[in-house]
TIVO-2410 file (N, C-alpha, C; in nm, 3 decimals):
# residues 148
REC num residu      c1      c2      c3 atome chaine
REC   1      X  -1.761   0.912  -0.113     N      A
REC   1      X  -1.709   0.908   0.022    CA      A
REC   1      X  -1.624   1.032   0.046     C      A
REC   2      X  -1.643   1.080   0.154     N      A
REC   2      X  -1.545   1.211   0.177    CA      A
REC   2      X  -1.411   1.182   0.247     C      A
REC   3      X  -1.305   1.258   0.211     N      A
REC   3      X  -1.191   1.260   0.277    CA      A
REC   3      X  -1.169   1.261   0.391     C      A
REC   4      X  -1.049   1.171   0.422     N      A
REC   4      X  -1.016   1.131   0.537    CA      A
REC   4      X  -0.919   1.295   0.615     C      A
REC   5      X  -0.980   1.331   0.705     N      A
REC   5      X  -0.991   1.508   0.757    CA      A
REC   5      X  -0.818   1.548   0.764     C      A
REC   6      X  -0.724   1.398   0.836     N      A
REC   6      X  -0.591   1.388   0.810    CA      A
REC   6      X  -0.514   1.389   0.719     C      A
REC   7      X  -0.561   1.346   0.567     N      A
REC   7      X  -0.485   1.270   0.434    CA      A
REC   7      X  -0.379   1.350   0.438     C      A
REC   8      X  -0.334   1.491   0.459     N      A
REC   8      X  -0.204   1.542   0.439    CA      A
REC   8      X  -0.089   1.427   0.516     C      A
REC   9      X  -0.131   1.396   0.633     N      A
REC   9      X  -0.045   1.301   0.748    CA      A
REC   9      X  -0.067   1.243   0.723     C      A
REC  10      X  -0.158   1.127   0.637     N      A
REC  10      X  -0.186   1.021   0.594    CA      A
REC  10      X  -0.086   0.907   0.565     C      A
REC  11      X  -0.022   0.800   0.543     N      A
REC  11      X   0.053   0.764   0.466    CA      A
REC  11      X  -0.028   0.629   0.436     C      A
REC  12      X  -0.021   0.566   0.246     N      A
REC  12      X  -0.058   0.493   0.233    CA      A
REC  12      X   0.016   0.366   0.228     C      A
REC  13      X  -0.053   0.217   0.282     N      A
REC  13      X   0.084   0.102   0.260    CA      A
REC  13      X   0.036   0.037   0.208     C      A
REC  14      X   0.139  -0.010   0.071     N      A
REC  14      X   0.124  -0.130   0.003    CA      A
REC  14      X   0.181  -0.295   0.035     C      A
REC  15      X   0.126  -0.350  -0.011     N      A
REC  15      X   0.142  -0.502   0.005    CA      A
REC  15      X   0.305  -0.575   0.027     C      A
REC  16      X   0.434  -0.518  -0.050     N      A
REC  16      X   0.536  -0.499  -0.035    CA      A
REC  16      X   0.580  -0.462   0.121     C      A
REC  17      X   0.539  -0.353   0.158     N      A
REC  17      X   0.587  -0.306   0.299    CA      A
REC  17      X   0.544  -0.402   0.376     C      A
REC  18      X   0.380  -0.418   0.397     N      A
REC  18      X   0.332  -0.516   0.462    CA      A
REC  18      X   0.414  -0.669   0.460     C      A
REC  19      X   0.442  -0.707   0.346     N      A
REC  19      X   0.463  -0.804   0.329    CA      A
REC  19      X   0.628  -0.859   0.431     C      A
REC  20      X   0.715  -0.736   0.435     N      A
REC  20      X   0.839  -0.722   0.446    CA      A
REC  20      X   0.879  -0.704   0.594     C      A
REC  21      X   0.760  -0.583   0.633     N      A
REC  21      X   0.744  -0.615   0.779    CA      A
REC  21      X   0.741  -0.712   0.860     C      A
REC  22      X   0.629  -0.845   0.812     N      A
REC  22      X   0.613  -0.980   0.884    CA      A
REC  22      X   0.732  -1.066   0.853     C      A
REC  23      X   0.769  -1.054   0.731     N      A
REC  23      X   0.877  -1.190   0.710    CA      A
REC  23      X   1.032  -1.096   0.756     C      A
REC  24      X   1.064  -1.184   0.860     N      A
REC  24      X   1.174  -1.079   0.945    CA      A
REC  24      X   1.302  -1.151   0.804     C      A
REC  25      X   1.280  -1.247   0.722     N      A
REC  25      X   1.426  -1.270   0.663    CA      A
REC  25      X   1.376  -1.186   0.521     C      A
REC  26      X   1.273  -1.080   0.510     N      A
REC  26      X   1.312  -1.014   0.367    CA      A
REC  26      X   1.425  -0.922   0.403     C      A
REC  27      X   1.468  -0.878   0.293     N      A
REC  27      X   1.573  -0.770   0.293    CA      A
REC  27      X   1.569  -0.676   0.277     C      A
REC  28      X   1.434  -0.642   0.292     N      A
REC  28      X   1.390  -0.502   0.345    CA      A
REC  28      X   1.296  -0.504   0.448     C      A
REC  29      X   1.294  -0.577   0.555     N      A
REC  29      X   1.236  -0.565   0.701    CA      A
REC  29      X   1.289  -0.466   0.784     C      A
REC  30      X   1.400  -0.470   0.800     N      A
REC  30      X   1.425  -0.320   0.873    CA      A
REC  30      X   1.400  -0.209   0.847     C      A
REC  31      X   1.381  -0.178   0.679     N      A
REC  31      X   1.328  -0.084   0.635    CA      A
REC  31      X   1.181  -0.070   0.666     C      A
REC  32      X   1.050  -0.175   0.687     N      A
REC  32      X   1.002  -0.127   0.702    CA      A
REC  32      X   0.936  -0.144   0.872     C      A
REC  33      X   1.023  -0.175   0.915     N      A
REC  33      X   0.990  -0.151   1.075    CA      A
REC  33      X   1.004  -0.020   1.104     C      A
REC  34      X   1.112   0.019   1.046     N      A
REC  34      X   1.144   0.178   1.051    CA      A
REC  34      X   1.058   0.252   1.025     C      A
REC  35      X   0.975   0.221   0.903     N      A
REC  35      X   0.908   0.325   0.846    CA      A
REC  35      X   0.788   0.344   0.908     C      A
REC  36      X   0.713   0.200   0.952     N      A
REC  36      X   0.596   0.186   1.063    CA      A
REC  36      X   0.650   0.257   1.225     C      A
REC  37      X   0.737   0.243   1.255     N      A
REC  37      X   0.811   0.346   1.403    CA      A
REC  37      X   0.776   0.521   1.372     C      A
REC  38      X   0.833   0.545   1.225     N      A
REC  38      X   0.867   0.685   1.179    CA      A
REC  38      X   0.693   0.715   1.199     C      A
REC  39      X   0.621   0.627   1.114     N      A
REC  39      X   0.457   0.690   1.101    CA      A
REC  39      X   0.402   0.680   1.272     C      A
REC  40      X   0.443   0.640   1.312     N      A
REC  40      X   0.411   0.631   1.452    CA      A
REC  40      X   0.447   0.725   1.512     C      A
REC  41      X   0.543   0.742   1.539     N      A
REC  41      X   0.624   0.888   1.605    CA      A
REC  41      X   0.583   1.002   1.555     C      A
REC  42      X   0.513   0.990   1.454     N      A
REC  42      X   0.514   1.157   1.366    CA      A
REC  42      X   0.343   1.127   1.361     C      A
REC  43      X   0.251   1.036   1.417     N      A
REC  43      X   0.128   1.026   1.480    CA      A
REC  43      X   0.053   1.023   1.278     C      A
REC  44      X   0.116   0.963   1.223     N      A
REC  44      X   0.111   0.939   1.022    CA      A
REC  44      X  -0.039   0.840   1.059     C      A
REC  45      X  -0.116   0.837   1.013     N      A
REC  45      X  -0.239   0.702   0.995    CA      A
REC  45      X  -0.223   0.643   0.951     C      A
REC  46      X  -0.219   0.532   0.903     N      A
REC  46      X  -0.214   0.435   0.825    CA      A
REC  46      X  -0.302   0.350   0.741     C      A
REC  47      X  -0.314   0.375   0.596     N      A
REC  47      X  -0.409   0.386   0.522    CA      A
REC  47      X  -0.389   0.283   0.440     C      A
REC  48      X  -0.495   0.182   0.401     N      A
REC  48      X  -0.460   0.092   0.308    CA      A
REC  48      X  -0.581   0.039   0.238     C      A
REC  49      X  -0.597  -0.008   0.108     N      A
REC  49      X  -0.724  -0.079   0.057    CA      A
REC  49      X  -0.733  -0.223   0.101     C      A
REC  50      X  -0.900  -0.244   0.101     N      A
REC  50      X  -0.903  -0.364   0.114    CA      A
REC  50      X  -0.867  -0.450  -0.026     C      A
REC  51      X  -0.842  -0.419  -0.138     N      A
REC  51      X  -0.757  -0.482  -0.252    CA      A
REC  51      X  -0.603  -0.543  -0.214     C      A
REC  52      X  -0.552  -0.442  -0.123     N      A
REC  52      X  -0.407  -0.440  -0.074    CA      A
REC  52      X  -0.421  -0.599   0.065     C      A
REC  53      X  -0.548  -0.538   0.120     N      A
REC  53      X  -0.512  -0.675   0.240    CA      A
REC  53      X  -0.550  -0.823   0.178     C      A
REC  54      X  -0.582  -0.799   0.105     N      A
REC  54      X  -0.622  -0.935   0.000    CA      A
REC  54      X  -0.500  -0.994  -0.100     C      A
REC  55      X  -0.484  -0.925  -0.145     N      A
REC  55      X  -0.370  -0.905  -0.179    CA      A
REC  55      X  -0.197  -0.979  -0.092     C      A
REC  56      X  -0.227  -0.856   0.018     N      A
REC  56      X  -0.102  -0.909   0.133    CA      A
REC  56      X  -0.136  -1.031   0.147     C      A
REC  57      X  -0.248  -1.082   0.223     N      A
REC  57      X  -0.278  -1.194   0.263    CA      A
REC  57      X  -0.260  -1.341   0.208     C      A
REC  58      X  -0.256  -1.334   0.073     N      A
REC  58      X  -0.246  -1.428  -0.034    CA      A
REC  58      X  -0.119  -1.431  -0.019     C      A
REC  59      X  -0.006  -1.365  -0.030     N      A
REC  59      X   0.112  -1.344  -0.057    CA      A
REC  59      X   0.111  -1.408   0.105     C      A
REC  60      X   0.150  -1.348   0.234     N      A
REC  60      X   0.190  -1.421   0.336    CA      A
REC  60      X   0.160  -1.571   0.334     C      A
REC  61      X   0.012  -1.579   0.302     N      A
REC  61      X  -0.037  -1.746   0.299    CA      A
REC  61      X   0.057  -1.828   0.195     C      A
REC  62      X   0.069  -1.765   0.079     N      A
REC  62      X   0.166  -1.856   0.000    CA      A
REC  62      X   0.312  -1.865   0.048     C      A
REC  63      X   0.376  -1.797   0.083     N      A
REC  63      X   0.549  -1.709   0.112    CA      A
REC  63      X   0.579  -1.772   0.279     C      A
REC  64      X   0.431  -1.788   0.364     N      A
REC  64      X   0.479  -1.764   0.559    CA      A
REC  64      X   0.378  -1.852   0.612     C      A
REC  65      X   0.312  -1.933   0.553     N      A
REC  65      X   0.159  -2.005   0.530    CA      A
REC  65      X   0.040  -1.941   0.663     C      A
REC  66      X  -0.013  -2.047   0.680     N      A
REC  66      X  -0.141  -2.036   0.724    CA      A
REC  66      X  -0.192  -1.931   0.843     C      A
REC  67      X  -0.098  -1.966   0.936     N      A
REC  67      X  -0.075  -1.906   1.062    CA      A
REC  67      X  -0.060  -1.784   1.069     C      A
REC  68      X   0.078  -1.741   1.021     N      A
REC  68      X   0.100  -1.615   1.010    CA      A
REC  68      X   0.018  -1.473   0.915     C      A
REC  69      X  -0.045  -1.536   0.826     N      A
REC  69      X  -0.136  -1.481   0.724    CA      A
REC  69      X  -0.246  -1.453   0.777     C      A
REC  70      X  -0.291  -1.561   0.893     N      A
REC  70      X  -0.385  -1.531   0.956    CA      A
REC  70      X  -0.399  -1.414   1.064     C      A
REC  71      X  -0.273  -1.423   1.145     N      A
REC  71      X  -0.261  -1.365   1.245    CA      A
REC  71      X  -0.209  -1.216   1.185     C      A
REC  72      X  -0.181  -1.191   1.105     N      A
REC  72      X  -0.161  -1.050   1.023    CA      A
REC  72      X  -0.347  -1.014   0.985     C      A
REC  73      X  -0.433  -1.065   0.942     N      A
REC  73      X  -0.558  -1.039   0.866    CA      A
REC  73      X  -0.611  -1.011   1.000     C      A
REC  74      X  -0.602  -1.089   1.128     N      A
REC  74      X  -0.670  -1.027   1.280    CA      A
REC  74      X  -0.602  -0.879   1.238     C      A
REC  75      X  -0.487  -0.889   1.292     N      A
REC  75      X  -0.394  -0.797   1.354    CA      A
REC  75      X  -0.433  -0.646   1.241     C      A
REC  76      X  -0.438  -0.604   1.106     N      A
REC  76      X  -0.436  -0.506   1.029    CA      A
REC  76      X  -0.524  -0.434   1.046     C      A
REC  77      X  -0.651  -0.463   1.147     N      A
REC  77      X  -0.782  -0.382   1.131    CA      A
REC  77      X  -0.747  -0.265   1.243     C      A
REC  78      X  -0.651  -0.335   1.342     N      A
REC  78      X  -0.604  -0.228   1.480    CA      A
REC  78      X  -0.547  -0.132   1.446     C      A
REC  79      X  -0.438  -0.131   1.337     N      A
REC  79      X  -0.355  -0.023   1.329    CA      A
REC  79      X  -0.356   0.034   1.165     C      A
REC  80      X  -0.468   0.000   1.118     N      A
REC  80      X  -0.509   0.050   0.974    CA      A
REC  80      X  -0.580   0.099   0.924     C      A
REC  81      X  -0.634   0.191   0.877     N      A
REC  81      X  -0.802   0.233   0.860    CA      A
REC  81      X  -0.793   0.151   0.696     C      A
REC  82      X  -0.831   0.103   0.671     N      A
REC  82      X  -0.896   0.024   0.531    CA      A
REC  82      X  -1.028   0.028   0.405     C      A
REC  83      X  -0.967   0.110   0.382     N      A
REC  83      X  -1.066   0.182   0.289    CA      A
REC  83      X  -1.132   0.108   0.172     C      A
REC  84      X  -1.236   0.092   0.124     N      A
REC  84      X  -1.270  -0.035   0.055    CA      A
REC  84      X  -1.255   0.039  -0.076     C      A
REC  85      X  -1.235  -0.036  -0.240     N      A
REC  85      X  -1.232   0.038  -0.305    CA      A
REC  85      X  -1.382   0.075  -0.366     C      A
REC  86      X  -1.434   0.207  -0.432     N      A
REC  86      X  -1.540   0.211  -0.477    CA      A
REC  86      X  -1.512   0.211  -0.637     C      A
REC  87      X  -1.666   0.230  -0.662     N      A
REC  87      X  -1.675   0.188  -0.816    CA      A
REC  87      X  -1.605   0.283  -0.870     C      A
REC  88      X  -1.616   0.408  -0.857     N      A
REC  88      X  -1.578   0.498  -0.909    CA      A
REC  88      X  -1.393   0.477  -0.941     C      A
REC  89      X  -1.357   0.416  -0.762     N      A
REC  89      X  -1.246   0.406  -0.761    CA      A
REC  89      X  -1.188   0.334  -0.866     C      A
REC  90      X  -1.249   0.194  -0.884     N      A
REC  90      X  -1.234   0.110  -1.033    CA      A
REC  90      X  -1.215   0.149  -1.165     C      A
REC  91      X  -1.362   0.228  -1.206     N      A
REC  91      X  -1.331   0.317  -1.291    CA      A
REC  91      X  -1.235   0.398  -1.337     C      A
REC  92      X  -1.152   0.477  -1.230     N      A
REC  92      X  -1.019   0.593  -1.221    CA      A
REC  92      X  -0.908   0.442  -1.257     C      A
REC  93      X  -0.925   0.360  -1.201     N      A
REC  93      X  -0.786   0.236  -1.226    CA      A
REC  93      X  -0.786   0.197  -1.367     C      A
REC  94      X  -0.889   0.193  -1.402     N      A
REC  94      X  -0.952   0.103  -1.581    CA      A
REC  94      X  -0.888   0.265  -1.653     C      A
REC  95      X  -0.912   0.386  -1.616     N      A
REC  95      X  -0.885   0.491  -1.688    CA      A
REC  95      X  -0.705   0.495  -1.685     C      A
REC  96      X  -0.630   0.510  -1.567     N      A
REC  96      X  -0.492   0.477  -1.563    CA      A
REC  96      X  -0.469   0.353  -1.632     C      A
REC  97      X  -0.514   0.264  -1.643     N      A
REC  97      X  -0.393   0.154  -1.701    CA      A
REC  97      X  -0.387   0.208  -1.866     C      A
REC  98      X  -0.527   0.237  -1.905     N      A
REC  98      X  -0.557   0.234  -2.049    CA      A
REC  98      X  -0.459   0.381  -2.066     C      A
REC  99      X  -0.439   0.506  -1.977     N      A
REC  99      X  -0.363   0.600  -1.993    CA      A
REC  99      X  -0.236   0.599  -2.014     C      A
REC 100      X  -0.170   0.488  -1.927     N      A
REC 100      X  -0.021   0.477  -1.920    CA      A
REC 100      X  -0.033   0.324  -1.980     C      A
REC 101      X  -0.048   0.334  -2.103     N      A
REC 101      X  -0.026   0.173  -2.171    CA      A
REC 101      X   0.075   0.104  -2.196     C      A
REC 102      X   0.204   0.226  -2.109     N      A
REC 102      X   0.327   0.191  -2.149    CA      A
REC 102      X   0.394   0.145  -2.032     C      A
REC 103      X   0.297   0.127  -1.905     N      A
REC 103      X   0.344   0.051  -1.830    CA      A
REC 103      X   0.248  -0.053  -1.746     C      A
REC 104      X   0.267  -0.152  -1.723     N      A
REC 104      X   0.258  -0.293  -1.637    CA      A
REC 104      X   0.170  -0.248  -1.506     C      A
REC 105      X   0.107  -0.175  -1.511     N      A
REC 105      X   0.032  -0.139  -1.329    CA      A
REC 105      X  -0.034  -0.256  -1.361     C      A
REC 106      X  -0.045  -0.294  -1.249     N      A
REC 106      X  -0.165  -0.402  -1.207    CA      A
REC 106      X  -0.265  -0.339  -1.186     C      A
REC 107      X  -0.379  -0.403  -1.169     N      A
REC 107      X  -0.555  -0.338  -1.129    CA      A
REC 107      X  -0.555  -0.282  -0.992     C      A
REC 108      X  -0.439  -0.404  -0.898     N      A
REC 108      X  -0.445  -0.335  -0.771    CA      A
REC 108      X  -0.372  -0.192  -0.785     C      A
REC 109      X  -0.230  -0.263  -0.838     N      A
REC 109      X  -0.139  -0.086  -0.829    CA      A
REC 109      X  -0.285   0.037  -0.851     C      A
REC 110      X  -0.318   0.070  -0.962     N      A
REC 110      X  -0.409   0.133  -1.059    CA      A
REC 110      X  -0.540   0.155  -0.937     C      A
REC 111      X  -0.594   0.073  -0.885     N      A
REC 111      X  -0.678   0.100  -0.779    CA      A
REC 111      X  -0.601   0.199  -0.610     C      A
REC 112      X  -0.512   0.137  -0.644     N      A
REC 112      X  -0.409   0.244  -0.546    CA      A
REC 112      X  -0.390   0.328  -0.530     C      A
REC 113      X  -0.344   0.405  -0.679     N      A
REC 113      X  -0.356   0.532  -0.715    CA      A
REC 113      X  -0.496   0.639  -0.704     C      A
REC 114      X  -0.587   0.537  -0.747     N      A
REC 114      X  -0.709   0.606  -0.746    CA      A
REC 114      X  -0.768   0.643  -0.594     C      A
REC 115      X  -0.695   0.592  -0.517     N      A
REC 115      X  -0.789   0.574  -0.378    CA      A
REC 115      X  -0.723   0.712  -0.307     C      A
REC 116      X  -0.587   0.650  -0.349     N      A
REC 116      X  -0.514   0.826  -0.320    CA      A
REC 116      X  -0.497   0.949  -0.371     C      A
REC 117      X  -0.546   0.956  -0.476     N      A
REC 117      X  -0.604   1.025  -0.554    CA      A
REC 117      X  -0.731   1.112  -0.453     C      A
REC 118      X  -0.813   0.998  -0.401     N      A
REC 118      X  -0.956   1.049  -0.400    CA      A
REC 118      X  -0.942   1.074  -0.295     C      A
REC 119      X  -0.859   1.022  -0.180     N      A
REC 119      X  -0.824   1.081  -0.003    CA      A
REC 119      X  -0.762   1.244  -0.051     C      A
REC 120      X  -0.690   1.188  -0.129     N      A
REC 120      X  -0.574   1.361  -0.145    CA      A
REC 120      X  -0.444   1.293  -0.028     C      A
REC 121      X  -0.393   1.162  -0.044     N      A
REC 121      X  -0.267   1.136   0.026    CA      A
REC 121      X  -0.160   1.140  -0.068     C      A
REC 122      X  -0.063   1.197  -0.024     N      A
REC 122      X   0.044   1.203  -0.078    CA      A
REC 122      X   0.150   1.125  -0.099     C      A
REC 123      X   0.173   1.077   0.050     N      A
REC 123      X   0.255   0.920   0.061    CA      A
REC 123      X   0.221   0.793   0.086     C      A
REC 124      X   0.310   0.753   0.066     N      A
REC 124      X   0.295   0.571   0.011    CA      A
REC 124      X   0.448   0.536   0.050     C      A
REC 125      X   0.444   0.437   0.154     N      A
REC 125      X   0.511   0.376   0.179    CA      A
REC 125      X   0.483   0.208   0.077     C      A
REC 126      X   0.591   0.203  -0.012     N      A
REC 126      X   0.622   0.153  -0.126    CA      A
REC 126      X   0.720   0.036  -0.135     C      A
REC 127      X   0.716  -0.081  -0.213     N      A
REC 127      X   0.833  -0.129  -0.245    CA      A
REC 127      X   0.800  -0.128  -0.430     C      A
REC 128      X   0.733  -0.153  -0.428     N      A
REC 128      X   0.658  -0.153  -0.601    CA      A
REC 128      X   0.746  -0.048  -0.672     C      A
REC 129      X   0.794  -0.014  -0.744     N      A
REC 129      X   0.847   0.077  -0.898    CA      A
REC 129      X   0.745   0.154  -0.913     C      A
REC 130      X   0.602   0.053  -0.969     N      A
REC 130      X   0.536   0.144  -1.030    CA      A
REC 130      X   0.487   0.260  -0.987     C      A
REC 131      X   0.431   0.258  -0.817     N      A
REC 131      X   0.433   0.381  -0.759    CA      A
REC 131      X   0.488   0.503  -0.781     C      A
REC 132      X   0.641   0.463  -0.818     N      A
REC 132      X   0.738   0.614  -0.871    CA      A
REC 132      X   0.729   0.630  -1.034     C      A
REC 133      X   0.689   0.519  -1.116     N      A
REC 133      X   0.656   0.500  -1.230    CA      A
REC 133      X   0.526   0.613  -1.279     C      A
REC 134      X   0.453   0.594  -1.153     N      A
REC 134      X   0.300   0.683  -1.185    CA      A
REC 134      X   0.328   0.861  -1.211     C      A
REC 135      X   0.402   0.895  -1.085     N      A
REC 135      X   0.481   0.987  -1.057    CA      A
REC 135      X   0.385   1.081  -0.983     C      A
REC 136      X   0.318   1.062  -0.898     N      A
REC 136      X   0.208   1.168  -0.853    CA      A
REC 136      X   0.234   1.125  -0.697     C      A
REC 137      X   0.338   1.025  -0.642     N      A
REC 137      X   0.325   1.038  -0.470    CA      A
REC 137      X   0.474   1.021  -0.411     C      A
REC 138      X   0.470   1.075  -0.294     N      A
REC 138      X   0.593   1.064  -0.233    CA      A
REC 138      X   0.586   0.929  -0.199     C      A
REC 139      X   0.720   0.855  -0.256     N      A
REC 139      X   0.703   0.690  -0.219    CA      A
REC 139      X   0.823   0.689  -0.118     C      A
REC 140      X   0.835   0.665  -0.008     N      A
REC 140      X   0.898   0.571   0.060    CA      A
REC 140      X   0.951   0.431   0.065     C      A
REC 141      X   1.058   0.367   0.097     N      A
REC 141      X   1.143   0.451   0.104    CA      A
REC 141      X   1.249   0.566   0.010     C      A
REC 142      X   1.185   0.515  -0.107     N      A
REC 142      X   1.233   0.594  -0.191    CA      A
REC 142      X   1.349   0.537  -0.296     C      A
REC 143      X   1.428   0.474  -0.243     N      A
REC 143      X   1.524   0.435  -0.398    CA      A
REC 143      X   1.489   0.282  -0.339     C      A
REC 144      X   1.412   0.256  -0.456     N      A
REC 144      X   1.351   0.092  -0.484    CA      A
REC 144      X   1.502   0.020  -0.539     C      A
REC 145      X   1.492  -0.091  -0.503     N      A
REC 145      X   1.619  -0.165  -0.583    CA      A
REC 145      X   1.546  -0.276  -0.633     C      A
REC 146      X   1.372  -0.324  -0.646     N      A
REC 146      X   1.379  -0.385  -0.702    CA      A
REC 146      X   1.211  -0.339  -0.711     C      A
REC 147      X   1.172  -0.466  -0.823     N      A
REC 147      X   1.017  -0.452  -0.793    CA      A
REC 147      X   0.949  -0.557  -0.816     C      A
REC 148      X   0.868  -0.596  -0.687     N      A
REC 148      X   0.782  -0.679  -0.628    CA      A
REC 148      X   0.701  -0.689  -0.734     C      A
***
């Protein structure tokens, strides 16, 4: 698949942001209303795997139930381009975990990397560690205090 013609402006979002955005009592919702305003204003795309909305989705359904999980899975296709992962992409994730054996990525994290990797995006709007753990993207917001 060829690159997305923007990826420099690109920014990618993980399940964390998403997640933080909808539930107005996390304690980082303002953070990421902000950060969805900032990519807006500065005309950023918004890039995410379909691993990530599967992902989100499970998490709202368990955490905000039925309704709201739902009405986020309508709502993500409007303001997201959703990139599915490919094999190859899999492959690059199976190669990172086995590379960095010294840390905990998940398959999704690890598929994450690879996808941005293969756009050429730089940022990632983040709550995850491991993102800054990997060390290859500008994570937003930037000093994690915890990890999801």
């Amino acid at each position: 698949m060829k690159a997305i013609p923007t990826a420099e402006r690109s920014v990618f979002v993980d399940t964390g942001i998403f997640h933080a955005f909808v539930d107005r009592s996390d304690q980082d919702h303002q953070t990421a209303v902000e950060l969805f305003q900032e990519a807006e204003t500065r005309g950023q795309p918004i890039i995410t795997s379909n691993f990530v909305v599967a992902e989100t989705h499970a998490l709202l359904l368990s955490k905000l139930g039925r309704q709201l999980a739902a009405r986020w899975l309508e709502a993500i296709v409007d303001y997201a381009r959703i990139q599915r992962i490919s094999r190859a992409d899999e492959t690059r994730a199976r190669e990172i975990i086995f590379q960095f054996d010294d840390k905990d990525f998940s398959y999704t994290d690890a598929t994450c990397f690879a996808v941005m990797e293969r756009l050429g995006i730089q940022t990632v709007f983040s709550l995850d560690a491991h993102f800054l753990q990997y060390g290859r993207f500008i994570v937003l917001p930037g000093s994690l205090k915890k990890h999801r």
